[in-house]
C-alpha positions in Angstrom: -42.6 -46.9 -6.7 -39.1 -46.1 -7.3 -37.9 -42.3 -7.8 -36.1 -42.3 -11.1 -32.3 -41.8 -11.1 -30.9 -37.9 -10.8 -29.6 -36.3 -14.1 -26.5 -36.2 -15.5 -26.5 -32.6 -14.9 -28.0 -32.7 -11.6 -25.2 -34.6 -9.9 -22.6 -31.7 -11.4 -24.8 -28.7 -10.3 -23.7 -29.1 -6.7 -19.9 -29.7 -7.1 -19.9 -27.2 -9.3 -21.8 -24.6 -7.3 -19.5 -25.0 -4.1 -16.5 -24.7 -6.5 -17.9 -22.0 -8.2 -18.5 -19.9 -4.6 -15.0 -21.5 -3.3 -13.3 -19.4 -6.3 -15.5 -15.9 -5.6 -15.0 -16.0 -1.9 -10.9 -16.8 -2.4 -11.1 -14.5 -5.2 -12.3 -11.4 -2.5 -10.2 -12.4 -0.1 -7.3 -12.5 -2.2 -8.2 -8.9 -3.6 -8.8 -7.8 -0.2 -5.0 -8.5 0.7 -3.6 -7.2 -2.2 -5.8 -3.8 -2.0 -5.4 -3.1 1.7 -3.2 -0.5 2.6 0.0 -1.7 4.4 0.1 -1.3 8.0 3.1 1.4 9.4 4.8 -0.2 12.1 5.3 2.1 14.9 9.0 1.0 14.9 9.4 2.4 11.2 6.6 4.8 10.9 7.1 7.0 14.3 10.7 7.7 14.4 11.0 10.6 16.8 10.5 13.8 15.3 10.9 17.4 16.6 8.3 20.1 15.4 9.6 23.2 14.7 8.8 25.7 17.8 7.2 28.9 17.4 8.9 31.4 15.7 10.5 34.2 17.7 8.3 36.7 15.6 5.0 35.8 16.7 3.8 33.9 13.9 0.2 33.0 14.2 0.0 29.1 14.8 -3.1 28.3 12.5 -4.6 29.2 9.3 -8.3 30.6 10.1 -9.7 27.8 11.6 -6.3 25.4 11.6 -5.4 22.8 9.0 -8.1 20.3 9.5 -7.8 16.4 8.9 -10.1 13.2 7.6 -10.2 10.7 10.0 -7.7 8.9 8.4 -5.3 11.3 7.9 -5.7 11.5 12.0 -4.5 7.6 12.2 -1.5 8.2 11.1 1.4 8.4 14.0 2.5 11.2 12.7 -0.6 13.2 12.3 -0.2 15.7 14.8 3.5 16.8 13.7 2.3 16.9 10.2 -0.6 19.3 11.5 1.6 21.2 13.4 4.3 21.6 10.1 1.1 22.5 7.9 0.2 25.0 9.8 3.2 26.9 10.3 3.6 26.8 6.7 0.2 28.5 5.3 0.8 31.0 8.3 4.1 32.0 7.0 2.1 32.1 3.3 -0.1 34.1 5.0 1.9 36.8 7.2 4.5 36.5 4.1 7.0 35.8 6.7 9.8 34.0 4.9 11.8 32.8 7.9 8.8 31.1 9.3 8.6 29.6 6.1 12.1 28.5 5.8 11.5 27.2 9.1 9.0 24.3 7.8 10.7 23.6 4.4 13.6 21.9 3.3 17.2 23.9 3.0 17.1 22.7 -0.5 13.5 24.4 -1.2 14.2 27.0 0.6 17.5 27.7 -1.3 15.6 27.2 -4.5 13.9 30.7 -4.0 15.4 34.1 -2.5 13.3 35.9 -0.1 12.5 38.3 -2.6 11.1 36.2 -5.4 9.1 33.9 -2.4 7.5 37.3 -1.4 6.8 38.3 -4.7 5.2 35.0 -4.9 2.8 35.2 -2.1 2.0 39.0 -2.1 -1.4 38.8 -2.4 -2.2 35.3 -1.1 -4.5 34.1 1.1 -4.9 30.2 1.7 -7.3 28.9 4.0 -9.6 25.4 4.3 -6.8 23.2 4.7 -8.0 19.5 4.5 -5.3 16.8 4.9 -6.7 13.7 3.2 -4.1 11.1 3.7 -1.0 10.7 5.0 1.4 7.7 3.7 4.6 6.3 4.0 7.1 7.1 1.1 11.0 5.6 0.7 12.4 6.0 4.4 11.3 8.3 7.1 9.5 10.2 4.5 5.6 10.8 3.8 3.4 12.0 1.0 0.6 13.8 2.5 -2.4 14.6 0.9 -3.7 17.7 1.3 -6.4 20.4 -0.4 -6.9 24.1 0.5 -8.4 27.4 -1.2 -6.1 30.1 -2.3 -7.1 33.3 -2.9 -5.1 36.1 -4.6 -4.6 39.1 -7.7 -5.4 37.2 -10.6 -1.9 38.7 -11.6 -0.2 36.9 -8.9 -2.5 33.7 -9.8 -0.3 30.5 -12.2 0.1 31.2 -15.5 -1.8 28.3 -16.2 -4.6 29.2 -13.8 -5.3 32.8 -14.0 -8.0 32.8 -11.6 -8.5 34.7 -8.1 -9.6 31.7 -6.3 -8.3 28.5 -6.3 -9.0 25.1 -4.9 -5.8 22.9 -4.8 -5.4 19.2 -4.0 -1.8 18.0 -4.1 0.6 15.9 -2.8 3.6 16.9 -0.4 6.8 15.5 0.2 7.8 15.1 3.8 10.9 14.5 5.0 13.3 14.0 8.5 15.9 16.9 8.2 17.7 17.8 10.8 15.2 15.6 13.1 12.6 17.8 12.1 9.4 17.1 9.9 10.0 19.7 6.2 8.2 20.0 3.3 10.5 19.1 0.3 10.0 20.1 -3.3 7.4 18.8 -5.2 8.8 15.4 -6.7 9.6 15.6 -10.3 6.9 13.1 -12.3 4.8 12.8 -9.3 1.3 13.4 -9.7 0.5 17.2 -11.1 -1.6 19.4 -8.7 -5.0 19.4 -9.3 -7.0 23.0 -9.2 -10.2 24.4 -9.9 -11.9 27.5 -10.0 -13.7 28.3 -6.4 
């Protein structure tokens, strides 16, 4: 008894099946590499940077509980400077100390708004529950961190475009080396918008 001679389409099914699963697993691997975040060099991404001391005026060092951080916010290199910066800066929000404040931003942001109008600005505000999502390399020695926190304050000293006395914020901040120290710079113009919601 002879077994009768395989299909026409039998004898394709297997070439074509191992192509078929060569393409999917090249495929995935290819997307992998193209969707995985870069790596950051220590060379590049920890060039040494001083964080601002503690201001002569007693400034408290941490907003409620501190400016906390995802775990891979922590991997970056520069994760505990960028703590350290985030901190100071809601505690200046918070004590409405403006020198503090000029301390951890930028001479350009800081120039951008007298003492007066910044204390107007944060007369009634309270931020708290910092979260720093992300932090990533930008052009240079500069990062974008992401970073979300509540805000609390007179609905009259709330945005225009939010009037509300509680806000939840997620936005991006520039970072960059001035002066060897880690500042927050302006928000970039056509970067992505802040988002907020009502708490």
């Amino acid at each position: 008894m002879t077994t009768p001679a395989p299909s026409s389409r039998q004898r394709w099914l297997v070439p074509v099946v191992v192509v078929v699963l060569s393409v999917t697993v090249g495929g995935g691997l290819l997307a992998r590499e193209i969707y995985r975040r870069p790596d950051q060099p220590a060379d590049d991404a920890s060039v040494a940077v001083s964080t601002p001391s503690s201001s002569s005026i007693g400034a408290p060092a941490a907003v409620d509980d501190g400016v906390r951080m995802t775990d891979d916010a922590k991997r970056h290199p520069q994760a505990d400077t960028v703590r350290r910066v985030l901190e100071k800066y809601f505690a200046a929000i918070n004590t409405r100390q403006y020198p503090l404040w000029t301390e951890v931003v930028t001479d350009e942001r800081a120039a951008s708004q007298t003492q007066t109008d910044w204390k107007r600005g944060v007369r009634t505000t309270k931020d708290s529950d910092a979260l720093v999502y992300r932090i990533e390399r930008s052009s240079g020695n500069s990062l974008r961190v992401l970073v979300g926190f509540t805000s609390r304050q007179a609905v009259e000293d709330a945005p225009l475009f939010f009037r509300e006395p509680c806000i939840k914020w997620r936005l991006v901040l520039p970072m960059v080396l001035e002066n060897k120290a880690l500042k927050i710079a302006a928000a970039i113009d056509g970067g992505p918008p802040p988002e907020h919601e009502k708490c």
